[in-house]
C-alpha positions as CSV (number, residue, x, y, z in Angstrom):
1,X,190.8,151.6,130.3
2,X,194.1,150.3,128.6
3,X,197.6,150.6,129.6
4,X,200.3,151.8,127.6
5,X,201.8,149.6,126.1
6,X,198.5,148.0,124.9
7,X,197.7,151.4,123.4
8,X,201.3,151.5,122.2
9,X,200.4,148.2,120.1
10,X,197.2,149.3,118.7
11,X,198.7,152.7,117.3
12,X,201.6,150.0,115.9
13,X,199.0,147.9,114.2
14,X,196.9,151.0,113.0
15,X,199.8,152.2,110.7
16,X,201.0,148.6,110.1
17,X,197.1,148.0,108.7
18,X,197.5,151.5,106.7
19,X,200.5,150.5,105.5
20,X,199.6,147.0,104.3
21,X,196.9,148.9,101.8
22,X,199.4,150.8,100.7
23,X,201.9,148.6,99.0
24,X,198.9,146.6,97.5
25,X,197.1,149.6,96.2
26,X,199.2,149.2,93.1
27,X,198.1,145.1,92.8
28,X,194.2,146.0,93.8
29,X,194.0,148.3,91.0
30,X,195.6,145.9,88.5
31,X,193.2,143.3,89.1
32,X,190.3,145.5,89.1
33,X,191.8,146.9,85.9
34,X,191.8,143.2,84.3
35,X,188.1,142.6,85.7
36,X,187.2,145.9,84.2
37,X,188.5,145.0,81.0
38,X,187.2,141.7,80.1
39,X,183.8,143.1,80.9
40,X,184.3,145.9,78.7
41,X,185.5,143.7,75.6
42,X,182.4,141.8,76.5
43,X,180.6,144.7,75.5
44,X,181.5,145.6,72.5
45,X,181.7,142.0,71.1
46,X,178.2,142.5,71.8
47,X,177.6,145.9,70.6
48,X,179.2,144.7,67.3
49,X,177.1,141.8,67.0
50,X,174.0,144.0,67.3
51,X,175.5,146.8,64.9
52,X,176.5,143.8,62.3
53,X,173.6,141.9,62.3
54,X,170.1,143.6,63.9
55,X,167.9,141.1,62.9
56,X,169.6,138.4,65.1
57,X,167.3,137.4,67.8
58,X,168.5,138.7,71.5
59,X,168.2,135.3,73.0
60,X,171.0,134.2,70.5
61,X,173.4,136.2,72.5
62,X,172.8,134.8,75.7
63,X,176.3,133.9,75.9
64,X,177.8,137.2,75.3
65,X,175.4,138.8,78.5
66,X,176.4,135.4,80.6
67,X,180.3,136.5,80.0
68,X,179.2,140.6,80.9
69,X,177.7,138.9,84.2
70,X,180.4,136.6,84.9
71,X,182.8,139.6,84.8
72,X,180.9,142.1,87.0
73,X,180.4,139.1,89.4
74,X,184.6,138.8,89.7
75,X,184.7,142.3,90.2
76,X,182.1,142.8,92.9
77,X,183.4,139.6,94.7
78,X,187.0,141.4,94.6
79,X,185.3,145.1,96.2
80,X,183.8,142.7,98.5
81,X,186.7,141.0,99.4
82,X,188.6,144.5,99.9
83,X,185.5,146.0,101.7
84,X,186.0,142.9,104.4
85,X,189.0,144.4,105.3
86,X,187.7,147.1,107.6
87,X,186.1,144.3,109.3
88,X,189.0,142.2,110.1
89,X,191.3,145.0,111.2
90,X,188.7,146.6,113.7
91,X,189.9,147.0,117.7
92,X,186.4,145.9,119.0
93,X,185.8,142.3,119.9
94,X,184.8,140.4,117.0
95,X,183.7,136.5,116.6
96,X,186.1,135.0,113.9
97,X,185.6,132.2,112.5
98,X,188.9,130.6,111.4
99,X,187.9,128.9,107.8
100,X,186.2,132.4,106.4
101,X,189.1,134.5,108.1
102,X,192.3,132.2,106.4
103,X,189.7,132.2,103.0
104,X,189.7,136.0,103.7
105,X,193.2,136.7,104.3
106,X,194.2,134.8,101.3
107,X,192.3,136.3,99.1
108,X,193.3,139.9,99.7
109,X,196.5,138.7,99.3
110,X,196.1,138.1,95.8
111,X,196.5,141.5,95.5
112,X,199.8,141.5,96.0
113,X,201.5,140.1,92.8
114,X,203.7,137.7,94.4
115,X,201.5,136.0,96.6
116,X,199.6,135.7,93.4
117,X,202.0,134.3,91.0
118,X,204.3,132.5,93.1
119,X,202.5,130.9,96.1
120,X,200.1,127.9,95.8
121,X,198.3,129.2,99.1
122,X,196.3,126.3,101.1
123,X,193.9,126.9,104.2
124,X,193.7,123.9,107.1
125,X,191.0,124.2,110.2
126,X,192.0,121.4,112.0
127,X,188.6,119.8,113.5
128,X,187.9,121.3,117.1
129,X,188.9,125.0,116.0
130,X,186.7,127.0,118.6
131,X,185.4,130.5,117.5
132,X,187.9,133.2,118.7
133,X,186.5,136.6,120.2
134,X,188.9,139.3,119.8
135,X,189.9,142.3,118.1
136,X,191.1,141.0,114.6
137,X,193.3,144.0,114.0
138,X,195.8,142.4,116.5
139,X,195.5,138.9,115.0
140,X,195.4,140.1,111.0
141,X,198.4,142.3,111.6
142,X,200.6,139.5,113.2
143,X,200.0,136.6,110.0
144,X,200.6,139.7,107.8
145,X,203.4,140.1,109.3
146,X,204.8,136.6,109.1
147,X,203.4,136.6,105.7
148,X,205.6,139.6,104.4
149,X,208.7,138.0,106.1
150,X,207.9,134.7,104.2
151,X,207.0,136.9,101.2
152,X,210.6,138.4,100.9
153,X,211.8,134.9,100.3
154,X,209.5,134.1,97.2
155,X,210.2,137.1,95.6
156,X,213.2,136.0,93.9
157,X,212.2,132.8,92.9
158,X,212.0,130.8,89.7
159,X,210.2,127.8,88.9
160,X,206.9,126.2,89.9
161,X,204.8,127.9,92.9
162,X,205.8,127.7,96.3
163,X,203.6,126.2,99.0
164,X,202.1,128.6,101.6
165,X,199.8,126.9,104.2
166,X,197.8,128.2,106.8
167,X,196.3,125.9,109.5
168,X,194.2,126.9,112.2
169,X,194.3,124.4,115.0
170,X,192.8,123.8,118.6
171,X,195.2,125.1,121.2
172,X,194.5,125.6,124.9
173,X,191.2,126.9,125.2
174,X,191.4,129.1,122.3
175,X,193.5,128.4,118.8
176,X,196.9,128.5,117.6
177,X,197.1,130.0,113.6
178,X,200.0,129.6,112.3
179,X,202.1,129.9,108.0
180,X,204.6,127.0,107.0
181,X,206.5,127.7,104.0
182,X,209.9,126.5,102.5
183,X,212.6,127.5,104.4
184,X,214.3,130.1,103.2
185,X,217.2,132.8,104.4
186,X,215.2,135.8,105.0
187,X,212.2,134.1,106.5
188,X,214.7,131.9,109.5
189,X,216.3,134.8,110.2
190,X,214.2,136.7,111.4
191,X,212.4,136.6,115.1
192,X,208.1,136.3,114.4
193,X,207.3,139.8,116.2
194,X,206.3,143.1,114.8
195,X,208.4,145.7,113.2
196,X,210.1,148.4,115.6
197,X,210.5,145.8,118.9
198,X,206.8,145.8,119.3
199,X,205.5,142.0,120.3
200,X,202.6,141.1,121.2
201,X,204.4,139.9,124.5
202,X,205.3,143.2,125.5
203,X,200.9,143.6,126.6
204,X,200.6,142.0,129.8
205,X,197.7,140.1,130.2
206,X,197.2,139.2,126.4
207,X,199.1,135.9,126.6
208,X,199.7,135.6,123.0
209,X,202.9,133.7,122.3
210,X,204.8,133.9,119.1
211,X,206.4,130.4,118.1
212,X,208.7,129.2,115.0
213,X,209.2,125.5,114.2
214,X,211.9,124.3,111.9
215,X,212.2,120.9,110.5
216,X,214.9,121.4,107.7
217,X,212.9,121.5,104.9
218,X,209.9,123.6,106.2
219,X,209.6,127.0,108.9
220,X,206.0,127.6,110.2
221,X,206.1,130.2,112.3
222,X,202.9,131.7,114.0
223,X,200.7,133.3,117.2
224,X,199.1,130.8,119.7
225,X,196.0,132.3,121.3
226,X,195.4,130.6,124.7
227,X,191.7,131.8,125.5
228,X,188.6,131.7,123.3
229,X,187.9,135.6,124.0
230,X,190.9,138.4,124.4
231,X,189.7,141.2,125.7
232,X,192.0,144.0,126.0
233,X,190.4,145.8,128.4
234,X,191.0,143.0,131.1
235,X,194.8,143.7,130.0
236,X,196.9,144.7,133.2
């Protein structure tokens, strides 16, 4: 059975995970919009050939049905990529693997228009990266969080794309993931903890520890995760 304040922190995440889906609705349509759209022009290029010209044989317009199958490949990759999203913000003990999660996470992301246009995202598995066991709404909801504070920095910006990199390394007997970006005002300031005073420190027994780095140039800030399985139930 969990305790309170674990329970306290799953309700958190729940709306946190809702909410997340929310502000990107807008950025999920829009590229499903664009996908939708080059696969209808697709179509009636085609159409028009047929209408203009009949006699043409069909294997002369392999190209055009290549470009119609190339577009409804984007756009069932991007459902699928959105469909994966129940999976990694589910409370039961999942394996996660830390190269498709980080290709996961950045992807959805692209949804939001920011991440898209002004971040050059890059994913790192350092060698030795076990398989974690845990229940990926809690780790999905704390790099989204670090990711929006980092976020509000970029949104402003001008120029060429910022660096956003994500690295999964070894630490303890479990894995430490963490976001380096440039430094900026809004992303130092701020503590790496969930909104409304809810940490991840506040369960006892889940032993993840929040950490920020700060070399001048550069903040990483992210979750160390000591064991290879959390299991909340073992949570005192």
């Amino acid at each position: 059975m969990l305790n309170e304040s674990t329970l306290s922190l799953l309700s958190h995440f729940r709306r946190q995970a809702w909410s997340v889906c929310g502000a990107l609705l807008p950025g999920m349509v829009h590229n499903a919009n664009n996908m939708c759209h080059v696969i209808d022009m697709q179509i009636e290029l085609l159409q028009s050939k047929i209408r203009n010209r009949p006699e043409t044989p069909i294997q002369d317009q392999a190209t055009k049905f290549e470009r119609i199958a190339s577009g409804s490949r984007q756009l069932m990759g991007l459902l699928a990529i959105l469909g994966q999203r129940q999976t990694y913000v589910s409370e039961q003990d999942t394996q996660i693997e830390s190269g498709e999660y980080l290709n996961w996470l950045t992807a959805f992301w692209q949804s939001d228009l920011t991440f898209k246009h002004k971040t050059a995202p890059e994913n790192t598995v350092k060698p030795g990266t076990p398989n974690l066991v845990l229940p990926p709404l809690l780790l999905t909801c704390t790099l989204e969080a670090i990711l929006l504070q980092a976020l509000e920095g970029a949104r402003n910006h001008e120029g060429g794309r910022l660096p956003f990199v994500f690295t999964a390394t070894p630490w303890s007997h479990g894995a430490a993931f963490s976001l380096a970006v440039p430094a900026s005002p809004g992303f130092t300031s701020r503590p790496t903890d969930t909104t409304d005073g809810l940490t991840l420190e506040a369960v006892p027994g889940l032993g993840w520890e929040p950490f920020t780095s700060h070399d001048g140039s550069t903040v990483t800030k992210g979750i160390r995760i000591p064991r290879q399985k959390t299991d909340l139930r073992g949570c005192a």
